[in-house]
C-alpha positions as CSV (number, residue, x, y, z in Angstrom):
1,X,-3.1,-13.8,23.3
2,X,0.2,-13.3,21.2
3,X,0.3,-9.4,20.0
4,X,3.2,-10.1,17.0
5,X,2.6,-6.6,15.1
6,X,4.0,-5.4,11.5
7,X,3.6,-2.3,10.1
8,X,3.3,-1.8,6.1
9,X,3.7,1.3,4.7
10,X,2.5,1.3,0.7
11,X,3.4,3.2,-2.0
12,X,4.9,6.1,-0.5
13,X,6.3,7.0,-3.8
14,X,6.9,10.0,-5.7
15,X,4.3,9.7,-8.7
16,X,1.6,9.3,-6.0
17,X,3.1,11.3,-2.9
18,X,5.5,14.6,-4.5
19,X,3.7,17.7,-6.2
20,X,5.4,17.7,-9.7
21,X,5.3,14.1,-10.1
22,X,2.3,12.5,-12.7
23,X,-0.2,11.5,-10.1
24,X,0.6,13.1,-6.9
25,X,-2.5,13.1,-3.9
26,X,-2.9,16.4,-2.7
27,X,-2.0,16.4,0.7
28,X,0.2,13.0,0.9
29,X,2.7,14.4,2.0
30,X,1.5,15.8,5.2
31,X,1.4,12.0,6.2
32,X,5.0,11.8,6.3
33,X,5.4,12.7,9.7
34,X,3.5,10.6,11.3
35,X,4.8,7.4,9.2
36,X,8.5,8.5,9.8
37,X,7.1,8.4,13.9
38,X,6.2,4.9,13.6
39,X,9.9,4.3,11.7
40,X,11.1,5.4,14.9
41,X,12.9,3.8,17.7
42,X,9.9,4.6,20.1
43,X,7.6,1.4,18.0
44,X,8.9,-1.9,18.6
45,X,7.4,-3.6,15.3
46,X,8.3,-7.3,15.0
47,X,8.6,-6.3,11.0
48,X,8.3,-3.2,9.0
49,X,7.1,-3.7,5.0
50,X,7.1,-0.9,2.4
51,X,5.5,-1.8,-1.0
52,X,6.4,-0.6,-4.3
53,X,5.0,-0.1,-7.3
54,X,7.1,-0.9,-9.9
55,X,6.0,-1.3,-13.1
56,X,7.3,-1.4,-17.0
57,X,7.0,1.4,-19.0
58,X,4.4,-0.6,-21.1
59,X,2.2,-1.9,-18.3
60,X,-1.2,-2.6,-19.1
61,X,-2.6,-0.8,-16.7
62,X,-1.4,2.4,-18.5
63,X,-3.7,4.8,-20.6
64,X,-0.4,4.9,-23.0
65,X,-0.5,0.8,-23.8
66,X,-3.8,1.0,-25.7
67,X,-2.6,2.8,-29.0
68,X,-2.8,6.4,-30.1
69,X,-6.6,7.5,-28.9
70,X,-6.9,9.3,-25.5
71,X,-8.5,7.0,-23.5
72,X,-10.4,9.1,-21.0
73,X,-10.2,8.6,-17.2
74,X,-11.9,6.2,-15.9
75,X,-12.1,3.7,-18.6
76,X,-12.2,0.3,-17.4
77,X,-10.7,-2.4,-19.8
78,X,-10.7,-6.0,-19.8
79,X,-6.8,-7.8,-19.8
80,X,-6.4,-11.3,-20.6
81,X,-3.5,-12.7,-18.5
82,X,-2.0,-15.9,-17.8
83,X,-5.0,-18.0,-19.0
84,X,-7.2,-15.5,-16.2
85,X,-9.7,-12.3,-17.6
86,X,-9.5,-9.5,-15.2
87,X,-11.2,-5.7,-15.5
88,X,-8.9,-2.8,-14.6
89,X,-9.3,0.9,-14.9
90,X,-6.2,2.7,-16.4
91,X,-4.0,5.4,-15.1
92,X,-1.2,7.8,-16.1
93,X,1.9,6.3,-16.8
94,X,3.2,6.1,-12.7
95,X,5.6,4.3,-10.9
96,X,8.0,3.1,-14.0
97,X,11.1,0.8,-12.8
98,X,14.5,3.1,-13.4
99,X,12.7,6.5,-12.9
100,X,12.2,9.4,-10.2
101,X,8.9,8.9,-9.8
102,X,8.9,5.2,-8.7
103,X,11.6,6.3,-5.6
104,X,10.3,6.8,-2.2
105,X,9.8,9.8,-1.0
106,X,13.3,11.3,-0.1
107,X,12.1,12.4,3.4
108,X,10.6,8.9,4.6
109,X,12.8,7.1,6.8
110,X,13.4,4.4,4.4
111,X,16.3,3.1,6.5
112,X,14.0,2.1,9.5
113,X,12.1,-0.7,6.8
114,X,13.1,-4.1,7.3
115,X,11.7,-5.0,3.7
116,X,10.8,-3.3,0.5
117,X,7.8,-5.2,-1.6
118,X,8.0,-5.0,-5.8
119,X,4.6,-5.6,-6.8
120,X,3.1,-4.2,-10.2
121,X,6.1,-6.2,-11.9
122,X,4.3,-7.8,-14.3
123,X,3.5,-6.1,-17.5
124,X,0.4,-8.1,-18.1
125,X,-1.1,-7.7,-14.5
126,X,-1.9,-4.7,-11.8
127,X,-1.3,-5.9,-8.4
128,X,-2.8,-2.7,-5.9
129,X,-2.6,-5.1,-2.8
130,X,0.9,-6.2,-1.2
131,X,-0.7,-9.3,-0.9
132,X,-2.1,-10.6,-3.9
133,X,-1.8,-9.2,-7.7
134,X,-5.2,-8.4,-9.6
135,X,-5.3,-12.2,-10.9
136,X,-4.4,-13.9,-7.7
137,X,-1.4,-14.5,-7.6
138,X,0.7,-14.3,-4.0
139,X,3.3,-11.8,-3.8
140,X,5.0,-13.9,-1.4
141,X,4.2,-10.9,1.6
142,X,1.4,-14.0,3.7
143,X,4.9,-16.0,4.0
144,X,7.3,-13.4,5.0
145,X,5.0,-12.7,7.9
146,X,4.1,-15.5,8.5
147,X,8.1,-16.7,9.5
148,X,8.2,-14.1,11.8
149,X,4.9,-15.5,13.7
150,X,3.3,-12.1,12.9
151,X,-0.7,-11.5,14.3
152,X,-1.4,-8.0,13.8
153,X,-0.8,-5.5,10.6
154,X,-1.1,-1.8,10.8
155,X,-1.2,-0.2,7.6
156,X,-0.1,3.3,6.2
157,X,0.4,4.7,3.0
158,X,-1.2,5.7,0.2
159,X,-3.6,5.9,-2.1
160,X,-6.2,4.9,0.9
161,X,-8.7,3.9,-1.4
162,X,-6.8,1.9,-3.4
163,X,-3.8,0.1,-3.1
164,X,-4.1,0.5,0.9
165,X,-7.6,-0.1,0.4
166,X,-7.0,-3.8,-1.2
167,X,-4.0,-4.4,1.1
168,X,-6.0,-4.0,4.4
169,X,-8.7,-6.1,3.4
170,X,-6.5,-9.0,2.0
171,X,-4.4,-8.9,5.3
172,X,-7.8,-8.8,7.5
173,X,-8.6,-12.6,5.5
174,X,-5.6,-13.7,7.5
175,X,-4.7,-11.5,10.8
176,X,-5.9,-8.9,13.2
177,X,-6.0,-5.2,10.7
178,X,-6.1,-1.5,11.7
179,X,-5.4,0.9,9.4
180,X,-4.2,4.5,11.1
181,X,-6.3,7.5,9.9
182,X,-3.8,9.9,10.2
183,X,-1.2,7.6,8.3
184,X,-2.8,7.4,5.2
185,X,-4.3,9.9,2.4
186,X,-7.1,9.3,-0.2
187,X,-7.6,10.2,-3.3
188,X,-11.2,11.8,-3.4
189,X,-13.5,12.6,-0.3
190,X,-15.9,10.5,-1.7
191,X,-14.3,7.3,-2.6
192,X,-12.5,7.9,0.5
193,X,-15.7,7.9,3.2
194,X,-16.5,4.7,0.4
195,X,-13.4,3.0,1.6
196,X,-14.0,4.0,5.4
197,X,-17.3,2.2,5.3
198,X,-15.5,-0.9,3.6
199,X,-13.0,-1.6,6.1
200,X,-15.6,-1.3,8.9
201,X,-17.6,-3.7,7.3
202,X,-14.9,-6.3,7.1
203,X,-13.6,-5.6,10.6
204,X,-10.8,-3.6,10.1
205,X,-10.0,-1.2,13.1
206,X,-10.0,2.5,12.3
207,X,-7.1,3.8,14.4
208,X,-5.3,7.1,15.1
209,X,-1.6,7.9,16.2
210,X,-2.7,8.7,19.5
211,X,-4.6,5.5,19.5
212,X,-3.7,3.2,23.2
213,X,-2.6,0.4,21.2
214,X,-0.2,2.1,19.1
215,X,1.4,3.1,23.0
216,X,1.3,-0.8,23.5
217,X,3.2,-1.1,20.5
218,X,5.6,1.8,22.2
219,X,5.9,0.0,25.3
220,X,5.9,-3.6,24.6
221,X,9.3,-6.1,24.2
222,X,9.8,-6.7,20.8
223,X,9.7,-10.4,19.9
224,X,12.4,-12.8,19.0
225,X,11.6,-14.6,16.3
């Protein structure tokens, strides 16, 4: 069986991953360490993607967008987009193109990536998955696997209940998907044991660094496609 692996980091941004920055996960950035590992020369991925969200100052995912009342957290709104209805919940202002807060984190080893992924472009639509935005749309990630013959994607990154959350669970619709434990952080307890129960309903392997087929990944010849 061909073993063709990828590894996609997401959102390992300021906003979500620095203390200071608008909506920073307590503990993110203890995951550094490990992700910056599997950057390393000792993993022989056939591809490495980082996401990144990167939206417009007025995105309509923002608390900010939706005139001068405080919208409290939580609220759930319904966008019309692109001839599509959608429902999304809105967030602090994060991730806006042109500022310090939509930069990776300066200690991830950002050189070691093969690819960075824009997604949250569009100032009409949330895309939280790598794969797909929040109306459907393909954000082109299926193809660029795809050319390189991929069959396996590990994911990392953050928020774990959120966009890694949506990312796993499109990739498992089209290859083998393990998300690694110790590479990701989420952003409550409870949402987060939520999310755990999710991926092992739709197959997704729950993995950790120490994890025998992350030392296959170590140990196998990288393939030339």
């Amino acid at each position: 069986m061909d073993f063709n692996p990828a590894l996609i980091i997401v959102d390992m941004q300021n906003d979500f991953v620095t203390p200071e920055f608008a909506g920073h996960l307590p503990g993110a950035t203890s995951i550094i360490p490990n992700i910056n590992e599997l950057l390393s020369d000792n993993f022989k991925w056939d591809y490495t993607v980082a996401t990144k969200d990167l939206h417009p100052a007025d995105h309509a995912s923002f608390r900010t967008s939706h005139g001068p009342s405080v919208k409290p957290k939580g609220t759930v709104i319904e966008i019309n987009a692109h001839g599509k209805t959608y429902k999304q919940q809105l967030w602090l202002s994060h991730c806006v193109n042109g500022t310090a807060g939509a930069e990776f984190h300066p200690d991830l080893r950002m050189d070691k990536v093969d690819f960075i992924l824009p997604k949250g472009t569009d100032t009409l639509v949330e895309s939280y998955s790598g794969f797909y935005d929040a109306i459907g749309r393909d954000n082109g990630l299926k193809k660029m696997l795809d050319e390189r013959n991929i069959t396996d994607i590990f994911v990392v990154g953050v928020a774990g209940d959120v966009c890694v959350r949506d990312t796993a669970l499109h990739a498992k619709e089209h290859y083998r998907t393990y998300v690694i434990e110790d590479g990701i952080c989420m952003s409550t307890e409870e949402s987060g044991q939520k999310t755990l129960r999710e991926f092992h309903d739709a197959g997704i392997s729950l993995i950790k660094m120490n994890d025998p087929l992350l030392e296959f990944v170590k140990n196998r010849t990288k393939s030339s496609n």
